[in-house]
N, CA, C and O atoms as CSV, one atom per row, in Angstrom:
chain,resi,resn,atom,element,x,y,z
A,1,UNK,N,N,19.601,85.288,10.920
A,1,UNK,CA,C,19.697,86.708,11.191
A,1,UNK,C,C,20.124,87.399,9.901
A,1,UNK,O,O,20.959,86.765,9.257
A,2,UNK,N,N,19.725,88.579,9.381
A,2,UNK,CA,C,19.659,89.136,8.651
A,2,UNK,C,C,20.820,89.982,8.421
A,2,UNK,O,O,21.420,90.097,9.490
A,3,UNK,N,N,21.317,90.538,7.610
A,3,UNK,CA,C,22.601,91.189,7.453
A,3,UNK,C,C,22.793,92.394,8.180
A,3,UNK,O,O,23.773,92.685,8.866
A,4,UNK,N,N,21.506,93.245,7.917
A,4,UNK,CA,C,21.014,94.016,8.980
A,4,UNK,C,C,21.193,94.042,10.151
A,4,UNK,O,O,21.885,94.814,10.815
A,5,UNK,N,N,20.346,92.883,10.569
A,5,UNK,CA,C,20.701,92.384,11.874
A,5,UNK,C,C,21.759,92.398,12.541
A,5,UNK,O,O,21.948,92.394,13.757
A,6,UNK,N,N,22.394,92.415,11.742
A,6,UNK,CA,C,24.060,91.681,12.367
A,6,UNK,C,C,24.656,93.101,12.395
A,6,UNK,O,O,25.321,93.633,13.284
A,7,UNK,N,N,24.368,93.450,11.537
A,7,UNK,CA,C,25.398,94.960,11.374
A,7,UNK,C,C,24.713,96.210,12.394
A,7,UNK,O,O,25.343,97.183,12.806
A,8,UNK,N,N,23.584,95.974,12.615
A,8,UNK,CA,C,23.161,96.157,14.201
A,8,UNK,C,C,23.818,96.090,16.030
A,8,UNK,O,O,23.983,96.704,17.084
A,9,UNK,N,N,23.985,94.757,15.251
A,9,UNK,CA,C,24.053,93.998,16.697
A,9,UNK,C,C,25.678,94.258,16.717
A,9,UNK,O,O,26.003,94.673,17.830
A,10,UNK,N,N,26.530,94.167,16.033
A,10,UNK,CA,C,27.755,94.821,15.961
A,10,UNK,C,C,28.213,95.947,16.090
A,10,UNK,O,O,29.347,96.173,16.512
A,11,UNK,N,N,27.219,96.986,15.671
A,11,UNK,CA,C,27.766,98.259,16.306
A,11,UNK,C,C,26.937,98.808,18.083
A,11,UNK,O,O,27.181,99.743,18.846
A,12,UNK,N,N,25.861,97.591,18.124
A,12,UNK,CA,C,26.097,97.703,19.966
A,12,UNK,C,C,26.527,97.533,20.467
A,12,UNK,O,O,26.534,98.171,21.520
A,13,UNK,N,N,27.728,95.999,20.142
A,13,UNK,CA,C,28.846,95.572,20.701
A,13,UNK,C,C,29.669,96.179,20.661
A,13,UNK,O,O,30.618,96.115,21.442
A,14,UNK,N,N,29.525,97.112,19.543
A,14,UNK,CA,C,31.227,98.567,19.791
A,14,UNK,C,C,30.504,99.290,20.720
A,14,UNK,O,O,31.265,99.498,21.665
A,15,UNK,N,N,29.193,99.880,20.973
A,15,UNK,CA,C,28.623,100.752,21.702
A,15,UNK,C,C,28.818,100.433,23.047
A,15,UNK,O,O,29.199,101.275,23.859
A,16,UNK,N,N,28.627,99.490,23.280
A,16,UNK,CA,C,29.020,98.566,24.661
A,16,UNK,C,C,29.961,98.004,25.305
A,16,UNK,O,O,29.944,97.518,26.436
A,17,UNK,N,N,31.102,98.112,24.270
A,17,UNK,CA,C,32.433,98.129,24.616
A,17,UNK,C,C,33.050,99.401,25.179
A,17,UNK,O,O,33.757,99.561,26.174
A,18,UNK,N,N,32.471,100.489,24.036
A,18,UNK,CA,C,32.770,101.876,24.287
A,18,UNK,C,C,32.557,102.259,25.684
A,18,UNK,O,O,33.451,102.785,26.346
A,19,UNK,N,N,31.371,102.000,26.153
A,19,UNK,CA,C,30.621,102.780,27.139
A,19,UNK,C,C,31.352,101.654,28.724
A,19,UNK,O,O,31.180,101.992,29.895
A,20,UNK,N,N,32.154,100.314,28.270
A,20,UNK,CA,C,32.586,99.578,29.486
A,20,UNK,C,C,33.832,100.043,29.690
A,20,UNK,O,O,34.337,99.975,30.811
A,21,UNK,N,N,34.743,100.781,28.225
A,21,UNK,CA,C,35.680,101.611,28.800
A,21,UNK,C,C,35.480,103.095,29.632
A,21,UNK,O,O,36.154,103.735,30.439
A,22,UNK,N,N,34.587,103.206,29.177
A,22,UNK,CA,C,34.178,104.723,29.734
A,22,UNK,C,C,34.010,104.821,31.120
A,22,UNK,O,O,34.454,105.787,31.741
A,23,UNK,N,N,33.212,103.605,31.829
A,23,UNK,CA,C,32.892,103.296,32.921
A,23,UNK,C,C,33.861,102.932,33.869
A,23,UNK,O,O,33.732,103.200,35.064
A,24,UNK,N,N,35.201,102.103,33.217
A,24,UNK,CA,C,36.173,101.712,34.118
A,24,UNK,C,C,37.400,102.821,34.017
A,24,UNK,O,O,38.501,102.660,34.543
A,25,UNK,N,N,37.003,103.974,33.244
A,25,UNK,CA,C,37.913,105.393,33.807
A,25,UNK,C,C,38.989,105.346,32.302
A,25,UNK,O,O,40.018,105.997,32.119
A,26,UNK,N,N,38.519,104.631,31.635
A,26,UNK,CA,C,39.685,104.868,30.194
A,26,UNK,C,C,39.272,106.095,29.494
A,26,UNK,O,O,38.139,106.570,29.570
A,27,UNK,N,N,40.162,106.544,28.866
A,27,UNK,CA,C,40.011,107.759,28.398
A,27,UNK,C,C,39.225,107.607,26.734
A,27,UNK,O,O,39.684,107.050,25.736
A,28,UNK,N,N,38.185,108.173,26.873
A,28,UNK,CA,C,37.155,108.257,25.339
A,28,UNK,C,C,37.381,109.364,24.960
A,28,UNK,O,O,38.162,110.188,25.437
A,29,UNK,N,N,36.483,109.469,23.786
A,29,UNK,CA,C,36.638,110.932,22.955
A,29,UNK,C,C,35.873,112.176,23.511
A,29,UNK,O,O,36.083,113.282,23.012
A,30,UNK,N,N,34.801,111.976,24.754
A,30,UNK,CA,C,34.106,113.027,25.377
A,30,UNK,C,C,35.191,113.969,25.977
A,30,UNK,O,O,36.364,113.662,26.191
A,31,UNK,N,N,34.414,115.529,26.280
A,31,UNK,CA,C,35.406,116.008,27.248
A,31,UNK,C,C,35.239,116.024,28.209
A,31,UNK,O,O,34.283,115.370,28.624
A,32,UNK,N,N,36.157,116.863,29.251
A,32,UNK,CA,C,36.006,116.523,31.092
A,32,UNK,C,C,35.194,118.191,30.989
A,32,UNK,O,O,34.447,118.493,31.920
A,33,UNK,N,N,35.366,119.038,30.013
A,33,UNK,CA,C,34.964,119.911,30.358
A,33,UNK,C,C,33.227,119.986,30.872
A,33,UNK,O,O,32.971,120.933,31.616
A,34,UNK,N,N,32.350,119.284,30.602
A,34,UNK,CA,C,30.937,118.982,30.866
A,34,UNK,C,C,31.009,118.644,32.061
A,34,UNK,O,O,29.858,118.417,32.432
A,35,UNK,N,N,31.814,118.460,32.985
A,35,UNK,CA,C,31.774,117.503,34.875
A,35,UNK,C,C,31.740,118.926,35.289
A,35,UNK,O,O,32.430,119.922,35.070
A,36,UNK,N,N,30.561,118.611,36.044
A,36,UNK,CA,C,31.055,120.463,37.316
A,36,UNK,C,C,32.363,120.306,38.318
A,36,UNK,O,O,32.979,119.288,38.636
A,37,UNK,N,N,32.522,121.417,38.625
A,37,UNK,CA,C,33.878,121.104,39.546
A,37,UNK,C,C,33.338,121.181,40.954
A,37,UNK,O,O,34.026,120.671,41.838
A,38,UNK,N,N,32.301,121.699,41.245
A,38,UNK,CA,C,31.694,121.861,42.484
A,38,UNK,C,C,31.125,120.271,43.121
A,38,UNK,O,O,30.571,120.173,44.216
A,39,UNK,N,N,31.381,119.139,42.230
A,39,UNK,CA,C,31.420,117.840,42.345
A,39,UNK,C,C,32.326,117.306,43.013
A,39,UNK,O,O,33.384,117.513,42.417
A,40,UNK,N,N,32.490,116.743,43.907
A,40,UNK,CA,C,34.154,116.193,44.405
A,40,UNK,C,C,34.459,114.737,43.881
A,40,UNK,O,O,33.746,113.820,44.290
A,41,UNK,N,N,35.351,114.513,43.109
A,41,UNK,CA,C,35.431,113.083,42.899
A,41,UNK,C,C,35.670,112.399,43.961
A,41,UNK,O,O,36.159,112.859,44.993
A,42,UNK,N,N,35.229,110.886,43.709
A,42,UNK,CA,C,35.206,110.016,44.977
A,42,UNK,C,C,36.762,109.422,45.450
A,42,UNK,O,O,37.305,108.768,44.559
A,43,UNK,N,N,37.213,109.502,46.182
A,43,UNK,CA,C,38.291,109.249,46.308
A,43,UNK,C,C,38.710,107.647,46.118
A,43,UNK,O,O,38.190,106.818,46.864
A,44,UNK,N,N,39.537,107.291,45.236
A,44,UNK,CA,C,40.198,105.836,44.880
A,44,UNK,C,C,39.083,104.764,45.590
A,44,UNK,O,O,39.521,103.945,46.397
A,45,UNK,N,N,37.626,104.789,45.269
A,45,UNK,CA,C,36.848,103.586,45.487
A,45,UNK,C,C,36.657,103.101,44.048
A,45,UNK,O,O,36.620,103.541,42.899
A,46,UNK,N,N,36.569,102.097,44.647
A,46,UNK,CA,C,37.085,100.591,43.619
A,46,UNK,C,C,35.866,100.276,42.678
A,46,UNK,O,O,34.948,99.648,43.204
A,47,UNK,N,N,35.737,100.618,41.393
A,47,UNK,CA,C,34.621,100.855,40.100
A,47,UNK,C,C,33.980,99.596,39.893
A,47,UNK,O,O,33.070,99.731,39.075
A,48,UNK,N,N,34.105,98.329,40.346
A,48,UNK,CA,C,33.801,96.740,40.116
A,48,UNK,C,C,32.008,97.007,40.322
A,48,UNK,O,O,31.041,96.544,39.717
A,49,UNK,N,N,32.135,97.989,41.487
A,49,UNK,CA,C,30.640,97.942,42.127
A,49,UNK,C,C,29.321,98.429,41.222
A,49,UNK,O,O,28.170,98.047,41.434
A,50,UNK,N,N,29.778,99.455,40.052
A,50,UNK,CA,C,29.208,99.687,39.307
A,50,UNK,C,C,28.715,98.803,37.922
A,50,UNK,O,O,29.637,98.421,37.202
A,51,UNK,N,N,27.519,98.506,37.563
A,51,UNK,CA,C,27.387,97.458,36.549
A,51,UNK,C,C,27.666,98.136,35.537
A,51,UNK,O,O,27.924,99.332,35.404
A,52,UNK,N,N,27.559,96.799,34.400
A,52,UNK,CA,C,27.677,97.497,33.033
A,52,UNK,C,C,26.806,97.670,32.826
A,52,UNK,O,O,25.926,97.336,33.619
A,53,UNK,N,N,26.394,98.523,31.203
A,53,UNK,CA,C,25.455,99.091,31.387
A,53,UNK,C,C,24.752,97.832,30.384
A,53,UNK,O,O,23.538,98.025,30.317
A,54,UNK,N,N,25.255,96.401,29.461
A,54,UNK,CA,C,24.453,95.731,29.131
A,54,UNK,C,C,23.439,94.661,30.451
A,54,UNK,O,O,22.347,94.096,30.394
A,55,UNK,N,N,24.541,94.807,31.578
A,55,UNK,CA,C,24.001,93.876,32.277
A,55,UNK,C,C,22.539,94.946,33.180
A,55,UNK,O,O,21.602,94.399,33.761
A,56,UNK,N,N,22.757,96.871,33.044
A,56,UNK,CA,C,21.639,97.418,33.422
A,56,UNK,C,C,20.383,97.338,32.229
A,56,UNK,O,O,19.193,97.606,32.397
A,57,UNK,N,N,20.990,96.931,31.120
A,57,UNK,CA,C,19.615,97.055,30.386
A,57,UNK,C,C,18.928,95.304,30.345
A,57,UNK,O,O,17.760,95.185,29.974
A,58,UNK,N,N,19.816,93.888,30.786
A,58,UNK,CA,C,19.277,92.816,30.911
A,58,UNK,C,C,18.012,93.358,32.051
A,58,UNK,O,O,16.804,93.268,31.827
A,59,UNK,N,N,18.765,94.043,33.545
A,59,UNK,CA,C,17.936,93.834,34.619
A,59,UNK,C,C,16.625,94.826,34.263
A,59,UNK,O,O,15.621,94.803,34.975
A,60,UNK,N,N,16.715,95.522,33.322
A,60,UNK,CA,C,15.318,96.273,33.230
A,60,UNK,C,C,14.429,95.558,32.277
A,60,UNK,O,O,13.256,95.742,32.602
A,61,UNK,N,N,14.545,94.855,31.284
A,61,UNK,CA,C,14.572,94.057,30.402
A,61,UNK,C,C,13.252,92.465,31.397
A,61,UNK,O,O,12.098,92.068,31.235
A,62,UNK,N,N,14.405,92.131,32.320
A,62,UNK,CA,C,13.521,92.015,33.552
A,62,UNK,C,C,12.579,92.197,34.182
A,62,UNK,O,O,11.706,91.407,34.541
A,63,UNK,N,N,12.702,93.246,34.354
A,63,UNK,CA,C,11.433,94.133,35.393
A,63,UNK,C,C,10.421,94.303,34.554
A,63,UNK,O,O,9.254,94.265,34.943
A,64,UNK,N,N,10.746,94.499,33.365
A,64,UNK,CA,C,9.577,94.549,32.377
A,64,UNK,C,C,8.534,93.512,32.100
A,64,UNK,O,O,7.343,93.607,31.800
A,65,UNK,N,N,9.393,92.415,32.303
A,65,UNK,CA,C,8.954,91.251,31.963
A,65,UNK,C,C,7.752,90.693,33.197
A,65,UNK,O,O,6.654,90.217,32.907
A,66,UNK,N,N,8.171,90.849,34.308
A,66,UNK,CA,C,7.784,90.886,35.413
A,66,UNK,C,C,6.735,91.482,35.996
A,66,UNK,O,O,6.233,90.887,36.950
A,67,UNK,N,N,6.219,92.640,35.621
A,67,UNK,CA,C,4.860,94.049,35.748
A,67,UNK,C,C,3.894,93.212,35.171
A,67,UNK,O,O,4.088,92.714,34.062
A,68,UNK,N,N,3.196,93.074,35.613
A,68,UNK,CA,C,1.702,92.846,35.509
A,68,UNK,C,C,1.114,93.801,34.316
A,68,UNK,O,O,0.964,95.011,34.485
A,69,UNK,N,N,0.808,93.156,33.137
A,69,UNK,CA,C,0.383,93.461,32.273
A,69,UNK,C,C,-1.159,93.710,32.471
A,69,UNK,O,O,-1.993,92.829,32.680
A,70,UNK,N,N,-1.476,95.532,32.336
A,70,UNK,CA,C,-2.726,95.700,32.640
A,70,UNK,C,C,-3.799,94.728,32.018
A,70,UNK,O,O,-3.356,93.937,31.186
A,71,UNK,N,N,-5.029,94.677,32.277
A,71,UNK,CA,C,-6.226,94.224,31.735
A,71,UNK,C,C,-6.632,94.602,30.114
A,71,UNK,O,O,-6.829,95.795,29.884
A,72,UNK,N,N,-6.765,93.625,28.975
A,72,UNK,CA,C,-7.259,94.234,27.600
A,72,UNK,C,C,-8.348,95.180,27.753
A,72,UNK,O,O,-9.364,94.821,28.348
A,73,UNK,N,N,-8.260,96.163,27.355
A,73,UNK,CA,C,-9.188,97.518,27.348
A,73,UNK,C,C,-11.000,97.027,27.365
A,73,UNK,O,O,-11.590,96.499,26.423
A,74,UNK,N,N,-11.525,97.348,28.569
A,74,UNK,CA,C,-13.133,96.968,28.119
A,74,UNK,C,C,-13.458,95.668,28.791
A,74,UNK,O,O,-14.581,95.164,28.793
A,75,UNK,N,N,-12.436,95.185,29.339
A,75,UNK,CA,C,-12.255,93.842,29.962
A,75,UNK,C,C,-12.438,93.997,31.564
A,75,UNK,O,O,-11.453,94.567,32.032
A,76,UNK,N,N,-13.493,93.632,32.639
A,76,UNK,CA,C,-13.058,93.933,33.840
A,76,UNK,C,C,-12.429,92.635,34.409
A,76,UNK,O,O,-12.814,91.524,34.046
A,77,UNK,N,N,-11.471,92.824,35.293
A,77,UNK,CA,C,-10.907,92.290,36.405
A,77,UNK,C,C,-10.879,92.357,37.571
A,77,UNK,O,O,-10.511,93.461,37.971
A,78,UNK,N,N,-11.194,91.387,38.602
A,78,UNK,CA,C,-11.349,91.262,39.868
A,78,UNK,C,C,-9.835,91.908,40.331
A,78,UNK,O,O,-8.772,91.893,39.709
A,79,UNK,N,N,-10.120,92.410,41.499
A,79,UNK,CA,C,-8.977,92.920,41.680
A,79,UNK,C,C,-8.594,92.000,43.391
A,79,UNK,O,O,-7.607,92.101,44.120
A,80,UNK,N,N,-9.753,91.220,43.522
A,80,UNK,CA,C,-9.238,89.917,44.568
A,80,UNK,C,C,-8.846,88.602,44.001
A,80,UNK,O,O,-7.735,88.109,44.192
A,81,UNK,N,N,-9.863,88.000,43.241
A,81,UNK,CA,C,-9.653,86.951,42.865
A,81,UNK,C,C,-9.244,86.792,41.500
A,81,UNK,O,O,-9.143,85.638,41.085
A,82,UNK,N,N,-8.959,87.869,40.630
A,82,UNK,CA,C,-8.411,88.081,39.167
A,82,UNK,C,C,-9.920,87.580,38.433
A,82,UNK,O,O,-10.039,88.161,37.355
A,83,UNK,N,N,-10.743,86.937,38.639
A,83,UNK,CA,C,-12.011,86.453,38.118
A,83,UNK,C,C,-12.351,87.792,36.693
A,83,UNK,O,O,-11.964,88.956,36.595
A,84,UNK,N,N,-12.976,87.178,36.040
A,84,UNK,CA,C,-13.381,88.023,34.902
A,84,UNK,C,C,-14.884,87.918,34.500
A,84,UNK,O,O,-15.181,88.132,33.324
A,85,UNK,N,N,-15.920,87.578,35.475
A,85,UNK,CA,C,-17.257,87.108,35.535
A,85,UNK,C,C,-18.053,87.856,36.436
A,85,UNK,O,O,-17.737,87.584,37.594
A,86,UNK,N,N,-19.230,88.937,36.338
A,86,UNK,CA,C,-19.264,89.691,37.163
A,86,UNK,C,C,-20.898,89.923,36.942
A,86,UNK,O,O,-21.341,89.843,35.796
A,87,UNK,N,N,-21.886,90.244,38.188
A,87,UNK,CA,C,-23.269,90.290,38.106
A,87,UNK,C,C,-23.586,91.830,38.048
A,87,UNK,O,O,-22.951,92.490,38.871
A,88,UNK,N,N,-24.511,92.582,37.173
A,88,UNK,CA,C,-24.495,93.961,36.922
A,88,UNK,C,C,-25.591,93.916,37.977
A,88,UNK,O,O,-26.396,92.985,38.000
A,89,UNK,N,N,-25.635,95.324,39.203
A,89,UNK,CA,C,-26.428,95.071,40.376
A,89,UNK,C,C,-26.932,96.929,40.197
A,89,UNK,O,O,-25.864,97.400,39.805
A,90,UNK,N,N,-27.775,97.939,40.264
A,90,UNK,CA,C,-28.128,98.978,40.071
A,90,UNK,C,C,-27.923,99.721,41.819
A,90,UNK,O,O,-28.615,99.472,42.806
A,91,UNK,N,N,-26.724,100.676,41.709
A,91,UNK,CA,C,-26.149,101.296,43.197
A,91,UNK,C,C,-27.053,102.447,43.142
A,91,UNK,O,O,-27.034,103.569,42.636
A,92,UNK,N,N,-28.008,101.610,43.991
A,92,UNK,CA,C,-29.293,102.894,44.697
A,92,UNK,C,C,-29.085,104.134,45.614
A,92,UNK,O,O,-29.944,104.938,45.975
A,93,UNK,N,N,-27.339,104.109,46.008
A,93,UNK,CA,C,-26.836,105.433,45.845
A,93,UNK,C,C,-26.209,106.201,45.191
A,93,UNK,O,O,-25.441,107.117,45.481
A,94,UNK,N,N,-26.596,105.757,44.205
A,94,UNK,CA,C,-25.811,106.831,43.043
A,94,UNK,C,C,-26.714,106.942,42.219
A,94,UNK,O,O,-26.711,106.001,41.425
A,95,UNK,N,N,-27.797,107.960,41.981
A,95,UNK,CA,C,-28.924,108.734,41.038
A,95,UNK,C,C,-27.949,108.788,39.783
A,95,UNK,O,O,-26.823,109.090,40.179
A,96,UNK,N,N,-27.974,108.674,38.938
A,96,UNK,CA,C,-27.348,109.591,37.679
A,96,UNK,C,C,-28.288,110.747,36.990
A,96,UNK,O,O,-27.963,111.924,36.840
A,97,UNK,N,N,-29.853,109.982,36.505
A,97,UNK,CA,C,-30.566,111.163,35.894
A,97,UNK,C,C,-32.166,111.052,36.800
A,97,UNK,O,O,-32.145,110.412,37.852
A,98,UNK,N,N,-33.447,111.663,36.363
A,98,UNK,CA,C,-34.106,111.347,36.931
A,98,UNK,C,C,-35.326,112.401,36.380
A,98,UNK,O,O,-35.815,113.468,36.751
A,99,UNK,N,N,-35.496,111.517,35.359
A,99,UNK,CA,C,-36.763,112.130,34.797
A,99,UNK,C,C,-38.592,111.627,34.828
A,99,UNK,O,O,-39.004,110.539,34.427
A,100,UNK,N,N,-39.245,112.475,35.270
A,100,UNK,CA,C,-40.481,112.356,35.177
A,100,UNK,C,C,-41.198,111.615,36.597
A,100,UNK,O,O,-42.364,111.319,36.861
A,101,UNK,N,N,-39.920,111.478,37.349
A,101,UNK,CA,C,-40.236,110.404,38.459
A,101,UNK,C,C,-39.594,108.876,38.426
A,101,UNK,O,O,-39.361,108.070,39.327
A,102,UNK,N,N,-39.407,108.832,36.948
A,102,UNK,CA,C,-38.118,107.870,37.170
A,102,UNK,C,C,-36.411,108.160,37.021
A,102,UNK,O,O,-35.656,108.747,36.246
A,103,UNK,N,N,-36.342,107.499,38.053
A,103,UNK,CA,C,-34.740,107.635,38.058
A,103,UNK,C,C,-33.934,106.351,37.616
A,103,UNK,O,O,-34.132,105.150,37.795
A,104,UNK,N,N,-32.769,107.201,36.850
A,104,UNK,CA,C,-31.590,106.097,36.728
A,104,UNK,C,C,-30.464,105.926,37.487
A,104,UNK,O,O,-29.793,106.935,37.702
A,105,UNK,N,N,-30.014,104.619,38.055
A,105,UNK,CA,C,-29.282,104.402,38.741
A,105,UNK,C,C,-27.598,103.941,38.010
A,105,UNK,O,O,-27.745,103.155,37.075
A,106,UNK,N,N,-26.528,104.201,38.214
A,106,UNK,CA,C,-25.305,103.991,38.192
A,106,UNK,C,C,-25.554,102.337,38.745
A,106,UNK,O,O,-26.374,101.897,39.551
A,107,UNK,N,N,-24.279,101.518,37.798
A,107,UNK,CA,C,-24.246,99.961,38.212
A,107,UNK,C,C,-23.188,100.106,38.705
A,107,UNK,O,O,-22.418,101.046,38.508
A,108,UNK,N,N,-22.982,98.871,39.642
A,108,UNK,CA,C,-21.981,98.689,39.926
A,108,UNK,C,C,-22.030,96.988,39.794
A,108,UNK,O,O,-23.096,96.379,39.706
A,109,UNK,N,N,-20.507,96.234,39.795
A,109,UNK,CA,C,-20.409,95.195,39.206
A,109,UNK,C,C,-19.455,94.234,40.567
A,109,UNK,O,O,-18.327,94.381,41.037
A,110,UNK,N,N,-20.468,93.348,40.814
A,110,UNK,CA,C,-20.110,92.199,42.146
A,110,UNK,C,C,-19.429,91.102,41.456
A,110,UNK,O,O,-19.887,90.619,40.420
A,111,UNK,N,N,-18.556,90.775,41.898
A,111,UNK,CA,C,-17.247,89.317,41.370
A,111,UNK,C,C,-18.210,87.915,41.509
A,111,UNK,O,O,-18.476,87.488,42.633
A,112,UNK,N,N,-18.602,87.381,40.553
A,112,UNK,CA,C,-19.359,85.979,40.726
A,112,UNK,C,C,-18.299,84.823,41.866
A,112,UNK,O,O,-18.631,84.009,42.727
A,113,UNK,N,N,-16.945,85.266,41.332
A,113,UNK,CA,C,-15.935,84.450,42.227
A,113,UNK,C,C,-16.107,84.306,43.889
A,113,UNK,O,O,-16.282,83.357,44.653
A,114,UNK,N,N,-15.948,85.923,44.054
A,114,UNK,CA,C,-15.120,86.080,45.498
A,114,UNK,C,C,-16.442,87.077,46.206
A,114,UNK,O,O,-16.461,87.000,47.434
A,115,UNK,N,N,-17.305,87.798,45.719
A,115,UNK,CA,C,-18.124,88.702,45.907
A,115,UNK,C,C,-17.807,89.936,45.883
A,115,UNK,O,O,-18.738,90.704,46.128
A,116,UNK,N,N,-16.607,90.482,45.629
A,116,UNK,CA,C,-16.210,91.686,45.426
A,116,UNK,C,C,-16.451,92.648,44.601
A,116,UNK,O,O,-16.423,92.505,43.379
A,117,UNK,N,N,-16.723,93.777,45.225
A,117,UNK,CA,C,-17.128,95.249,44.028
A,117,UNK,C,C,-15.685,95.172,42.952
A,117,UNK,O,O,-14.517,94.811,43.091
A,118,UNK,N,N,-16.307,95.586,42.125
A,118,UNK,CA,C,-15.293,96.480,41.043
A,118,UNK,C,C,-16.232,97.282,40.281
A,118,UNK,O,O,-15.824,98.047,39.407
């Protein structure tokens, strides 16, 4: 790790220290004047329940990881069988142009896998 690095990763660990006092009600350098008063504080419930906020950025960190990474651009995908192999078939209801007496038809694309449109 790089010196950089480190001198990074050290002032998140103050950032994250900062923000775990902040959370368990210690007094920081912000003011109270920014809280509306039309807010009622919660009466003496017990702060444990709230995470920190490194362990909220692990669980999103997570979720990210987790989402289904769309399809590479230009690439089709079955959206039954995930298959990526597909027969180009001409949808004789859908005209697009239609000159001179011939017409062009819109494709549509059947799953070699499963038989499914996409």
């Amino acid at each position: 790790m790089s010196e950089f690095e480190q001198k990074v990763l050290k002032l998140l660990e103050d950032i994250n220290g900062k923000l775990d006092t902040l959370l368990k009600g210690g007094t920081g350098t912000t003011t109270t004047a920014t809280v509306t008063p039309s807010v009622p504080a919660p009466a003496a419930e017990p702060e444990p329940s709230r995470p920190k906020p490194s362990e909220l950025v692990e669980k999103q960190k997570e979720e990210e990881r987790l989402i289904e990474k769309p399809p590479v651009e230009g690439r089709r995908v079955c959206s039954q069988c995930g298959g990526t192999s597909f027969n180009a078939v001409e949808d004789k209801s859908q005209v697009l142009h239609q000159m001179g007496g011939v017409k062009i038809y819109a494709k549509k694309y059947i799953c070699k896998g499963c038989g499914a449109e996409a």
